[in-house]
VOGU-3710 file (C-alpha; in Angstrom, 3 decimals, decimal comma):
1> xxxxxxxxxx> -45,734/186,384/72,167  -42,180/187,092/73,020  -43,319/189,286/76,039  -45,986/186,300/77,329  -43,582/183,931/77,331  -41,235/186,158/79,074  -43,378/187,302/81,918  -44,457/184,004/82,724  -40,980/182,650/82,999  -40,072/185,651/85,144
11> xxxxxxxxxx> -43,126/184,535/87,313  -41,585/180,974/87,421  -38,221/182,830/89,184  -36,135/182,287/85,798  -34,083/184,967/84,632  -34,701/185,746/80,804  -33,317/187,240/78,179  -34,992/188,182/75,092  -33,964/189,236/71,534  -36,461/189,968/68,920
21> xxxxxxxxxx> -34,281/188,681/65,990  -32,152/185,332/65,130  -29,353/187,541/64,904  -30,091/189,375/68,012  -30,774/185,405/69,979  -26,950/184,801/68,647  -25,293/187,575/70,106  -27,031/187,252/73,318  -25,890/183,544/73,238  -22,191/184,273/72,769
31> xxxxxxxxxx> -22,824/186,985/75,692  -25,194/185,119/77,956  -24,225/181,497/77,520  -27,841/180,527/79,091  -29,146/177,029/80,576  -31,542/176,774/78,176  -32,454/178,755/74,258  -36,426/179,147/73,332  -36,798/179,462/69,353  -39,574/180,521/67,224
41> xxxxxxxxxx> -39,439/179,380/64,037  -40,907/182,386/62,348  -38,068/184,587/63,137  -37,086/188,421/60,536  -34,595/187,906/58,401  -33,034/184,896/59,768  -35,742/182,222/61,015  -35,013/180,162/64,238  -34,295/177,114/62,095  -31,262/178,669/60,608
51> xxxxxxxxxx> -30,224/180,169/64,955  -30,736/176,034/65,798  -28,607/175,056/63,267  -25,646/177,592/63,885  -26,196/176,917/67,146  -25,144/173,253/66,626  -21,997/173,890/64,928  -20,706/175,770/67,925  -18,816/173,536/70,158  -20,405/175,866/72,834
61> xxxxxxxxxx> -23,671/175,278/71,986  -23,519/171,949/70,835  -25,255/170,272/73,883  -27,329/173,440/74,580  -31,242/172,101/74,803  -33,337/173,970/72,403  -36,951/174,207/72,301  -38,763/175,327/69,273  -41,619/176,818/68,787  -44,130/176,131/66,166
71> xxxxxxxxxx> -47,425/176,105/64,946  -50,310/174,388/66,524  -50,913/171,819/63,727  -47,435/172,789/61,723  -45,922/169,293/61,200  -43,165/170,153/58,677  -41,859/172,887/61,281  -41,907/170,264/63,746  -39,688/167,692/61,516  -37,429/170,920/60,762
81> xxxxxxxxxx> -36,916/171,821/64,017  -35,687/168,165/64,991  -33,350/167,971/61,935  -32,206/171,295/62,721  -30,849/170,071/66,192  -33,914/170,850/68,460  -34,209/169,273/71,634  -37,982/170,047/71,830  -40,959/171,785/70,437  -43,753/173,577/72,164
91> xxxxxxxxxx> -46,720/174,689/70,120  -47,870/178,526/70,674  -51,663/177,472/70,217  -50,742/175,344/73,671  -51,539/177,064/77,062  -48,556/179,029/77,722  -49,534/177,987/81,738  -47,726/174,762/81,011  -44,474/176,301/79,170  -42,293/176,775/82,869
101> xxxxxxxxxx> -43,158/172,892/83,303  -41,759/171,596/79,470  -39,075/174,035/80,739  -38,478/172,685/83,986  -38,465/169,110/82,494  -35,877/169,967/79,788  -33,721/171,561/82,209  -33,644/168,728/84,306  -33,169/165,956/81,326  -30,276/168,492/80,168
111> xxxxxxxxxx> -28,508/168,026/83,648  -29,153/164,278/83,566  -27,618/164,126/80,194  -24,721/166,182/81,111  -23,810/164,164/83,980  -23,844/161,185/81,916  -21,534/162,822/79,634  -19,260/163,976/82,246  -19,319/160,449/83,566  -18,773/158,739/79,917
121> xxxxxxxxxx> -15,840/161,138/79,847  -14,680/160,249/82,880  -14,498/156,588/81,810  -13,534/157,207/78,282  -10,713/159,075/80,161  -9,537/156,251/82,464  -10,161/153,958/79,989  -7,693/155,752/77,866  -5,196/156,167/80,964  -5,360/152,658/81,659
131> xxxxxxxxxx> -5,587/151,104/78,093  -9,149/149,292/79,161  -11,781/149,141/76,472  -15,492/147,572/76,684  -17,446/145,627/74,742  -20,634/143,693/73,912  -21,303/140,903/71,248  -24,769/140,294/70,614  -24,492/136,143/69,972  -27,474/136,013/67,748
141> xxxxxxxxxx> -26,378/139,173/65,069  -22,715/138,800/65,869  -22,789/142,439/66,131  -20,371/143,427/68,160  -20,328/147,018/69,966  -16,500/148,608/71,046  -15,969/151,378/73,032  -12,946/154,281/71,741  -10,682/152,759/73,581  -10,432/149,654/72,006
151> xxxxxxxxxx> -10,550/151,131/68,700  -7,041/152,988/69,565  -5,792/149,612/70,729  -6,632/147,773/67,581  -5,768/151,581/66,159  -8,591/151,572/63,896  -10,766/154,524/62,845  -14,469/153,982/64,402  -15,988/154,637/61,018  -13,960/151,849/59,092
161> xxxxxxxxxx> -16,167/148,917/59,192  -19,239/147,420/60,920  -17,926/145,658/63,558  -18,652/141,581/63,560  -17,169/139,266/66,162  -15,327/137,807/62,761  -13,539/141,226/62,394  -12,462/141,043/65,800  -11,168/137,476/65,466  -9,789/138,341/61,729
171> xxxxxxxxxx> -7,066/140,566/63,864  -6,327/137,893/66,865  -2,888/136,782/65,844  -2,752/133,294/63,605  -1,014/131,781/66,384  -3,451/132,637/69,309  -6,780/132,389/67,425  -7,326/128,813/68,907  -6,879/130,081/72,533  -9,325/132,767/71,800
181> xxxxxxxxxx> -11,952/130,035/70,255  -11,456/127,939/72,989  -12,044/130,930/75,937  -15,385/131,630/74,462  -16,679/128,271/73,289  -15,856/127,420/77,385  -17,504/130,410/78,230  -20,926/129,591/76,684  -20,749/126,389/77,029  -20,680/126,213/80,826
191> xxxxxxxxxx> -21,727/130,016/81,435  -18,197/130,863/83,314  -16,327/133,933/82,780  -13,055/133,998/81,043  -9,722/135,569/81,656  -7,131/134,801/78,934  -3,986/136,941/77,344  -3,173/136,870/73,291  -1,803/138,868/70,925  -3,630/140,642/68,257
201> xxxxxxxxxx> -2,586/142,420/65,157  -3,226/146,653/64,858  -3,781/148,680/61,641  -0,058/149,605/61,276  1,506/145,406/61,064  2,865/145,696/64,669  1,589/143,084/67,198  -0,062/144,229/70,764  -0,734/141,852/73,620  -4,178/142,069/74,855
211> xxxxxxxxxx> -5,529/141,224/78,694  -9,213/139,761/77,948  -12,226/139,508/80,427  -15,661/138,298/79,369  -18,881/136,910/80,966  -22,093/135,271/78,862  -25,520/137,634/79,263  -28,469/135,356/79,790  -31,597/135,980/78,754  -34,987/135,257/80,954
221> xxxxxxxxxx> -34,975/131,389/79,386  -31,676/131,508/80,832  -30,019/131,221/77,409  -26,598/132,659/76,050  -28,327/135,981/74,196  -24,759/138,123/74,669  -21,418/138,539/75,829  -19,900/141,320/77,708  -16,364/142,076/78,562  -13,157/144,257/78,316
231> xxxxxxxxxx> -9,826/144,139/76,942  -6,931/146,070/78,351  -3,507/146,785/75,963  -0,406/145,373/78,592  1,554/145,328/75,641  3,990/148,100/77,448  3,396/146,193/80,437  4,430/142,721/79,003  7,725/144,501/77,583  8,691/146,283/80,587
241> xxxxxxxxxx> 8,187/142,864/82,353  10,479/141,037/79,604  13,031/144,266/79,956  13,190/143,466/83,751  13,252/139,445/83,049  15,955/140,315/80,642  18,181/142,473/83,167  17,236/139,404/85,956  18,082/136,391/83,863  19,875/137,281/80,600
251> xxxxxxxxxx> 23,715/138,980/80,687  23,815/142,359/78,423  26,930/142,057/76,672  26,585/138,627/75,084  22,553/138,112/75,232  23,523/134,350/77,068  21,651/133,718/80,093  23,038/134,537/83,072  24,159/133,031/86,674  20,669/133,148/87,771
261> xxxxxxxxxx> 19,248/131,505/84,712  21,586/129,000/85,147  20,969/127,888/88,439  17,246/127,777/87,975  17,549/126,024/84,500  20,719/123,261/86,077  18,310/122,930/88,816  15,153/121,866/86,645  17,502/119,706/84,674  18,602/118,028/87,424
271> xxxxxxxxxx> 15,234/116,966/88,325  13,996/115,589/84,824  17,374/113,858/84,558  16,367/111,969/87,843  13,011/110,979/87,205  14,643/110,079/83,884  17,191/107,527/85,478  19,594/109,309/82,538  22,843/111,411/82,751  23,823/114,909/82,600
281> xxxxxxxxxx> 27,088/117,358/82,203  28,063/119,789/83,039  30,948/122,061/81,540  32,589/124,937/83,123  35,430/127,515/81,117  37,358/130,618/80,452  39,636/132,509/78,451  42,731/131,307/78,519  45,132/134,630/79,392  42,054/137,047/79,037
291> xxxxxxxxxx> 43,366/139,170/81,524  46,188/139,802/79,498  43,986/140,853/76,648  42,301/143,360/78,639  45,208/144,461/79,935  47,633/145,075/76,807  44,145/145,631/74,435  42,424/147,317/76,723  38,513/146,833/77,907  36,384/147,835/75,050
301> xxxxxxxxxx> 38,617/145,068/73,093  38,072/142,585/75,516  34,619/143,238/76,219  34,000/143,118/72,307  35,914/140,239/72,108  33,303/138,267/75,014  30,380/139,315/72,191  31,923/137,504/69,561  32,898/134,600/71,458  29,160/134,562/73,104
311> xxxxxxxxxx> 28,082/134,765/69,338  30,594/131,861/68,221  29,258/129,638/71,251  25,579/129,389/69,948  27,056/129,193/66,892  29,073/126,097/67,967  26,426/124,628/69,888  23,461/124,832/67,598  25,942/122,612/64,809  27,292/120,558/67,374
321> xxxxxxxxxx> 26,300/117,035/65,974  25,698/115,152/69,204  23,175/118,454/70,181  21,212/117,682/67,165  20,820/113,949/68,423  19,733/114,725/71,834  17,646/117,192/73,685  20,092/120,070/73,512  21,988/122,537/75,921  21,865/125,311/78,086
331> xxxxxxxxxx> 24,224/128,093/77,791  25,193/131,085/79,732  28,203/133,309/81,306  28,606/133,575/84,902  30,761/136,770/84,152  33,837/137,762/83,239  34,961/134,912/80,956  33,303/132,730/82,954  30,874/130,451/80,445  28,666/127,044/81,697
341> xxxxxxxxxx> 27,023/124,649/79,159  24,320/122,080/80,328  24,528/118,913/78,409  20,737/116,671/79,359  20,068/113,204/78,155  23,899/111,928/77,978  23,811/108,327/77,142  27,143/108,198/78,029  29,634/110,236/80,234  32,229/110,496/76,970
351> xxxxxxxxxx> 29,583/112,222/74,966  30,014/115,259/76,898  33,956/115,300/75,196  32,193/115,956/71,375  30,743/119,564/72,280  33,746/120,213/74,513  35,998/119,275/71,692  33,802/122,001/70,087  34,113/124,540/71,740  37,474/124,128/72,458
361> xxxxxxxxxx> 38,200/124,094/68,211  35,921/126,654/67,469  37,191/129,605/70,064  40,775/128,845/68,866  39,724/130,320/65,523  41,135/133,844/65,797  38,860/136,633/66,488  39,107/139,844/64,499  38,410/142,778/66,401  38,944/146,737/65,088
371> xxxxxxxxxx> 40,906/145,280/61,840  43,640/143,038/64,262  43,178/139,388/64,892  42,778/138,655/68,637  43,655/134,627/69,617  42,870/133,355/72,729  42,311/129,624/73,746  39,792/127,959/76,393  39,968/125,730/79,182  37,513/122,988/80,129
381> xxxxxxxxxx> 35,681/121,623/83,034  33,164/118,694/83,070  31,608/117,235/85,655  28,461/114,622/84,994  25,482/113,647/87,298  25,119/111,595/89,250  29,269/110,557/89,173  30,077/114,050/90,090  27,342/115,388/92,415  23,724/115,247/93,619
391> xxxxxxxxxx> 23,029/119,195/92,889  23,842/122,165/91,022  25,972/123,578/93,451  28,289/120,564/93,774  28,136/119,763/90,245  29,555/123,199/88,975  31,852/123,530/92,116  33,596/120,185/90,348  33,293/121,551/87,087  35,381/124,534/87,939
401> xxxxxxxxxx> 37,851/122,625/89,634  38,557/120,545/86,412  38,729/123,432/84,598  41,708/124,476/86,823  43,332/121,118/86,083  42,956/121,964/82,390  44,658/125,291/82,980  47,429/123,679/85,617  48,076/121,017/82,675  48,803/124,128/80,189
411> xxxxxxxxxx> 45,186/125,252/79,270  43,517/124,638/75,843  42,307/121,664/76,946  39,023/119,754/78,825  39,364/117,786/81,793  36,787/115,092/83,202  36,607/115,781/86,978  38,334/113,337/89,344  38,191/113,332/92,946  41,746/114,097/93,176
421> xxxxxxxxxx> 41,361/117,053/91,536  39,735/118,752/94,510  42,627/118,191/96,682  44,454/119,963/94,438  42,483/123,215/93,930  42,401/123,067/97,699  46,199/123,583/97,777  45,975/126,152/94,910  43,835/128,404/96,995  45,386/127,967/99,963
431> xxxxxxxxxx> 48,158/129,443/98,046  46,693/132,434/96,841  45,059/133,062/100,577  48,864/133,013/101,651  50,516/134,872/98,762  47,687/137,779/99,131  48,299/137,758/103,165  51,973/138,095/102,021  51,545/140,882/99,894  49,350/142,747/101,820
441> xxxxxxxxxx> 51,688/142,199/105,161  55,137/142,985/103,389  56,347/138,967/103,571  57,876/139,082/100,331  62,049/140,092/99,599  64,022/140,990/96,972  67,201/139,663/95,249  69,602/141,260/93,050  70,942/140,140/90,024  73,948/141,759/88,646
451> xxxxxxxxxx> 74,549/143,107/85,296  77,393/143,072/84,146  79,767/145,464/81,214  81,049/141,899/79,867  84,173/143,892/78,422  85,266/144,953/81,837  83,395/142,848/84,065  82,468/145,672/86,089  79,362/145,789/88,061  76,973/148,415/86,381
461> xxxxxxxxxx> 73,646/148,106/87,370  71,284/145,071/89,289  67,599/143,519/88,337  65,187/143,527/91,304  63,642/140,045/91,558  60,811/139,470/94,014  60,940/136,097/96,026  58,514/134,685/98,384  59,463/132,577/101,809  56,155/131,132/103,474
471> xxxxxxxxxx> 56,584/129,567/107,183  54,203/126,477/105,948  55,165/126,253/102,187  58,833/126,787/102,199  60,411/129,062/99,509  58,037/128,986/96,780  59,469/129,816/93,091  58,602/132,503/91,168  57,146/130,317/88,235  55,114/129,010/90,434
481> xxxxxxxxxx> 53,733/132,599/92,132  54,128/134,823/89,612  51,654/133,254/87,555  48,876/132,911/90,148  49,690/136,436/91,104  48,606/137,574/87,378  45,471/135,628/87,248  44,065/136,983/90,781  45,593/140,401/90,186  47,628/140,275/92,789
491> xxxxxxxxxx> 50,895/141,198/90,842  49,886/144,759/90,569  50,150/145,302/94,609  54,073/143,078/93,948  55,291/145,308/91,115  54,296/148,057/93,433  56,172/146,966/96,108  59,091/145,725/94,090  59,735/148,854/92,534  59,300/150,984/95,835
501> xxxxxxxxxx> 61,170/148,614/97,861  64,271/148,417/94,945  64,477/152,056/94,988  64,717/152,515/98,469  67,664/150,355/99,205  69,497/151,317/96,588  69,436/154,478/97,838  70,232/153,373/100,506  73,203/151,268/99,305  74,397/154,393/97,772
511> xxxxxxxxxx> 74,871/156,230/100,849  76,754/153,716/102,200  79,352/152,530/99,855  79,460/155,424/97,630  78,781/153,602/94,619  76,091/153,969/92,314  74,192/151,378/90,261  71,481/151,295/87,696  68,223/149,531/89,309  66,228/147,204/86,372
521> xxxxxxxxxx> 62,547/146,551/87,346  60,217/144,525/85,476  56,293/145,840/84,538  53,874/143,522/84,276  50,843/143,738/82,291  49,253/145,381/84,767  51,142/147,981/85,908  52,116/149,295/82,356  48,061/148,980/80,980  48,060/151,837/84,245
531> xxxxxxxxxx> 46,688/155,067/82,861  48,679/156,733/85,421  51,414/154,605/85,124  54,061/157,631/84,404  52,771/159,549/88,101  53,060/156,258/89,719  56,897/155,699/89,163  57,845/159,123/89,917  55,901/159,265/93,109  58,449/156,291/93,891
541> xxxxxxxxxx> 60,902/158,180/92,990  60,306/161,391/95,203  59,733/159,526/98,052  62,674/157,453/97,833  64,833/159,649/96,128  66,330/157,590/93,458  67,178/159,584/90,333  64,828/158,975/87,222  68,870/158,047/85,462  69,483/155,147/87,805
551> xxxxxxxxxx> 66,129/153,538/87,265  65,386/150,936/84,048  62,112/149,413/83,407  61,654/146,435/81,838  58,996/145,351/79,679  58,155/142,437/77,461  58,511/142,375/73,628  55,077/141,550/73,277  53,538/143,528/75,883  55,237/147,022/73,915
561> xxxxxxxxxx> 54,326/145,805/70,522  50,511/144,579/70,939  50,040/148,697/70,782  52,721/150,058/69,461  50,985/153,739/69,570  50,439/153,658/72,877  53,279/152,084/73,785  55,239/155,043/71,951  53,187/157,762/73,756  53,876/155,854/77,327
571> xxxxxxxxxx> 57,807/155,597/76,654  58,083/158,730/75,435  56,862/160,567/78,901  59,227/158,100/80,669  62,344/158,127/78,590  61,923/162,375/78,373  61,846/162,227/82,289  65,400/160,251/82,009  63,760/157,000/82,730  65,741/153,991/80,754
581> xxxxxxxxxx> 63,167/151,546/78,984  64,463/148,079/78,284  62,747/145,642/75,896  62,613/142,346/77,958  62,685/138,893/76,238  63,887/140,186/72,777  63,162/137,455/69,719  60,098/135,806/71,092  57,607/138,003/69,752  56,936/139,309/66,489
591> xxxxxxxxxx> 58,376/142,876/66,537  58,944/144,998/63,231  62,457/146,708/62,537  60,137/149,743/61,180  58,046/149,498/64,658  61,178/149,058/66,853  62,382/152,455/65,393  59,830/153,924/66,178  59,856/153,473/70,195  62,545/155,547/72,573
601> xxxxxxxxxx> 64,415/152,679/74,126  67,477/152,028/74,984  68,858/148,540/75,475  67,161/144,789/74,441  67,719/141,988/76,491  68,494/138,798/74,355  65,837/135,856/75,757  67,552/133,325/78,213  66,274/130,634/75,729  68,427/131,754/72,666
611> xxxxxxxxxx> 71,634/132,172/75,061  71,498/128,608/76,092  71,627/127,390/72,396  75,078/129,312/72,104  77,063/126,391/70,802  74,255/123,477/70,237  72,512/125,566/67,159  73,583/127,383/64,502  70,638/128,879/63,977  69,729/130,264/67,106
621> xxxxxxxxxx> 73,935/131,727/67,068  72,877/133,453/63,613  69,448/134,966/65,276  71,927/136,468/68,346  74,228/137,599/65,918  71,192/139,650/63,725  69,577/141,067/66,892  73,370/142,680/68,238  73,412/144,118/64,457  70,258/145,145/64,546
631> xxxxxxxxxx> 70,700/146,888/68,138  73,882/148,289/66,802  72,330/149,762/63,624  69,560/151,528/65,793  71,910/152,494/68,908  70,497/150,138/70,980  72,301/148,542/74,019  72,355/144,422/74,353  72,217/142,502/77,164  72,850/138,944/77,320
641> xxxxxxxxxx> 70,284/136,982/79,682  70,768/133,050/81,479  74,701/133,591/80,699  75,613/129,953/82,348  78,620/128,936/80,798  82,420/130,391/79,386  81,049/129,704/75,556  78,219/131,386/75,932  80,379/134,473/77,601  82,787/134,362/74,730
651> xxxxxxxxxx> 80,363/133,993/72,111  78,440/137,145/73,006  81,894/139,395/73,853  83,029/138,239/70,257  79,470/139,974/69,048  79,575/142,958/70,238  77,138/142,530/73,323  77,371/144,914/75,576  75,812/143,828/79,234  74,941/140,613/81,054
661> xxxxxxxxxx> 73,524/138,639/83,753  73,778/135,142/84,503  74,630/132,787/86,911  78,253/132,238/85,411  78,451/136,360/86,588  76,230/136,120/90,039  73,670/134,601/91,501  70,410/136,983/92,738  71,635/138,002/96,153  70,111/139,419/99,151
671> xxxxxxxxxx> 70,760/143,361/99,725  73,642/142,433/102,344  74,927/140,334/100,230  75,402/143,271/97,314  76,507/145,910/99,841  79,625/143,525/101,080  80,170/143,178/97,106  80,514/147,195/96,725  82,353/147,713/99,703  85,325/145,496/98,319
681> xxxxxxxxxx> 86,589/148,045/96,260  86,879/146,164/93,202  83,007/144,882/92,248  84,365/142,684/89,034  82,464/140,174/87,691  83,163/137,591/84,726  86,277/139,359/83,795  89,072/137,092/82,430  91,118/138,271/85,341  87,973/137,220/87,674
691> xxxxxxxx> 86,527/134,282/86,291  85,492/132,661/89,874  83,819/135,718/91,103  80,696/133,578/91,416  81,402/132,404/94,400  80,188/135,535/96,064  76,328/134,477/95,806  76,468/132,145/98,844
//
């Protein structure tokens, strides 16, 4: 038989190999692999039954076709053979004529069924790739039929349950199980396909969002009989989408919506507060100072310190009582410490006072930030439609501008906008256009004010102050600068320039009149938060050529001890270099005897404000008398500041104090003006012998 069957294959052009054993069929498999395995069932010592089955649980020969062969009227073989994983049987009684064709017809269903396989894989595979699943709901049984993919998106096991259209709606998510009822009861209703989005709940408690696409199967009456449809997991796709909406409309540090989300959102408010012939505000505010907190505190302090005020501001606004009333607010930061609230549905234009009032209370509340309390204040800007403006541009363009008037009228405040106002912001940014033109084109001077050895009255060393003459503004005072300098950063570029400029000419002074003198120079904020603060002032130095011993910085008491430990470290390089440090404004902070010990300086200078109570409080006498024993006590030099009067003088000789400056000594004066004073041979100021020697600051 095996030889027949052989030859005739061979005749049919097949090429055939033959084994005359089940063992002997196996190890021609694993050698041959061939297209197609012909069994008998009565096989020596292990029967084909046993090969079919073996064969099976191979991965290789798991789609192999097999066809049996059996008796001619041998029905149990026949059963066998099919539960044993046959794909076919052939009878041996059967002319063997016809064998090439069941052959031929096998091999050719084989290659059907393999391409079909391929091509399921292919779409199982894409379906996995893209997260797209299939399915079909039989309307009558409710059976409904899923392919793998959308078991892995509800991430279920195919073998868990029988699948019902009442499982599948058991895992749509509470909240979206109406829209799904409604999709489908539209859908067979009128016979339209559906497109809808929900969320659905997966084996593991975590919520997917679904994409969902179905159309009804009619039947020949033209009757609903099915459904059939996919479902696609965009749940990556819907957070990506709210990652990027995030990054578009919402600021990272403090989670409030940002500049764009607050035009669009003023925008639509504007519109519903039109058609609703109603009133809205609109509030505009910063930190009062929180330059100088970055500055002193550094910027992971201040940016920690715009989380927690982000964090108090919903706070604030969700307990804000007149919120509750009304339709509520919008907030968001424009950046910086730049914040905006949207008030909608004011019934009146006061109203808007409550949540600023609010605010205002609630950021006062000290902030506590690494273990130290950080304070910082707010001022507010309101404008209200349709008073204040038509749009959003105009309305937040007034906003700010009150919010300057609350900061020109001392800050921790909220201003209504006025139409006056605006003329007044003008003027205030005409001035910065001018003071940055005159920093940036050298249109600035300096003036010198003595300081004085109040025992001798000899001349010992000068302060640099910076002035400012504009050809359209006149000479504007420092109070008035200075300040606006700070807030637009513009007083880093003038404490550069003052303390290159200082050095220079007294240098230069020296070379002409021989005489040397100690050069003080205030740091602001700015300059001394510098990380390469130290390389800065001696790169003045070398290219001037003023000795470190003749130069003095001055910096404020509160500046030195918000960080006293870095202070130390930045005082230390400068005083090792022979640079003199000076505490400025001594007795209006809050400095430590244990924490001024600590710090390499060498002189304080006593505030202006204590001098000029010399002789109308006690008090203030007894706090001047302290610091000098204090100063003493540590080797500290004093120097007297605002010395305006003889009392004053006498007072602080009869203490002890060392130095001064005043206008009873000498008025600033220009560089000429300082030279002729050195030149005279006899540069005595305040002395009792001199007491007129004022008159030289023309």
């Amino acid at each position: 038989m095996l030889e027949q069957i052989s030859d005739t294959l061979r005749e049919d052009d097949y090429e055939v190999f033959d084994a005359a054993s089940g063992e002997g069929a196996l190890a021609q498999f694993a050698k041959v692999h061939p297209d197609l395995l012909i069994l008998d069932t009565a096989l020596p010592n292990m029967d084909g039954f046993q090969v079919c089955e073996q064969l099976r649980a191979d991965p290789s020969g798991e789609n192999l076709p097999i066809l049996m062969l059996t008796g001619a009227n041998d029905r149990e073989s026949v059963k066998r053979a099919y539960d044993a994983g046959a794909t076919d049987y052939f009878a041996k009684s059967t002319n063997l004529a016809l064998l090439p064709h069941r052959v031929r017809y096998i091999l050719r269903a084989s290659e059907v069924y393999s391409e079909l396989k391929e091509s399921q894989a292919r779409l199982s595979n894409a379906e996995r790739i893209a997260h797209l699943g299939n399915w079909h709901l039989n309307i009558e049984t409710g059976e409904l039929q899923w392919s793998a993919e959308v078991y892995r998106i509800f991430g279920r096991l195919p073998s868990e349950t029988v699948l019902t259209y009442d499982y599948f709606f058991s895992h749509v998510h509470p909240d979206d199980q109406e829209l799904v009822q409604d999709a489908v009861g539209r859908a067979l209703e009128n016979g339209t396909p559906f497109r809808i989005e929900h969320r659905v709940l997966r084996a593991d408690d975590s919520v997917g969002i679904v994409q969902q696409l179905g159309e009804v199967v009619l039947g020949e009456d033209g009757t609903a009989i099915g459904m059939d449809g996919t479902i696609q997991d965009v749940t990556a796709q819907k957070q990506a989408e709210e990652k990027v909406r995030n990054l578009a409309y919402f600021d990272p540090l403090t989670g409030l919506g940002n500049r764009q989300l607050f035009t669009e959102r003023l925008a639509e408010a504007i519109s519903q507060t039109k058609r609703r012939r109603s009133r809205l505000g609109v509030m505009f505010f910063d930190l009062d100072k929180f330059k100088a907190v970055n500055d002193t505190l550094g910027h992971a302090t201040g940016d920690e310190l715009l989380r927690q005020v982000g964090k108090r501001l919903r706070t604030c606004i969700r307990e804000t009582d007149w919120i509750a009333r009304n339709e509520g607010a919008e907030l968001a930061r424009l950046g910086g410490d730049e914040f905006t609230v949207i008030l909608t549905d004011l019934e009146k234009s006061q109203d808007a006072a409550v949540v600023a009032e609010r605010i205002r209370e609630q950021l006062a509340e000290p902030f506590l930030i690494d273990g130290q309390e950080v304070g910082v204040s707010t001022s507010i800007g309101i404008s209200i439609y349709p008073n204040d403006g038509q749009d959003a541009n105009t309305l937040v363009t007034h906003a700010d501008v009150a919010m300057y008037q609350s900061k020109t009228n001392g800050g921790n405040q909220y201003c209504y906008y006025t139409a006056s106002m605006s003329e007044k912001i003008k003027a205030r940014m005409d001035m910065i256009d001018r003071l940055r033109d005159a920093v940036e084109n050298g249109y600035l001077s300096l003036r010198y004010q003595p300081i004085v050895a109040l025992e001798s009255g000899r001349l010992v060393g000068v302060e640099a102050l910076v002035r400012w003459y504009d050809e359209k503004l006149g000479a504007v005072p420092p109070a008035e600068f200075i300040p606006l300098a700070e807030e637009t950063g513009l007083i880093m570029g003038i404490g550069e320039w003052v303390l290159e400029q200082g050095c220079r000419q007294l240098v230069a002074l020296e070379k002409k009149t021989g005489q040397q003198l100690s050069l003080s120079v205030n740091l602001s904020p700015f300059q001394f938060s510098r990380t390469d603060l130290v390389s800065a002032v001696f790169s003045v130095l070398e290219k001037t050529g003023l000795e470190p011993g003749n130069l003095q910085l001055e910096i404020s008491e509160g500046l030195i001890m918000a960080d006293i430990e870095g202070s130390g470290t930045v005082l230390q390089t400068l005083t090792e270099k022979g640079i003199t440090v000076l505490v400025d404004d001594f007795g209006t902070g809050n400095t430590s005897l244990q924490g001024l010990a600590r710090l390499p300086l060498n002189s304080l200078k006593v505030d202006r404000r204590f001098v000029q109570q010399i002789g109308q409080s006690q008090f203030h006498e007894t706090l001047i008398t302290t610091i000098i024993a204090m100063a003493r006590a540590l080797g500290l030099k004093v120097v007297a500041e605002g010395l305006e009067s003889e009392a004053q003088l006498r007072f602080m000789r009869a203490q002890g104090c060392q130095l001064g400056q005043g206008y009873l000594l000498a008025r600033p004066m220009a560089v000429r003006q300082l030279e002729e004073l050195l030149q005279s041979g006899d540069p005595t100021l305040g002395s009792e012998e001199q007491p007129a020697a004022t008159g030289i600051a023309r």
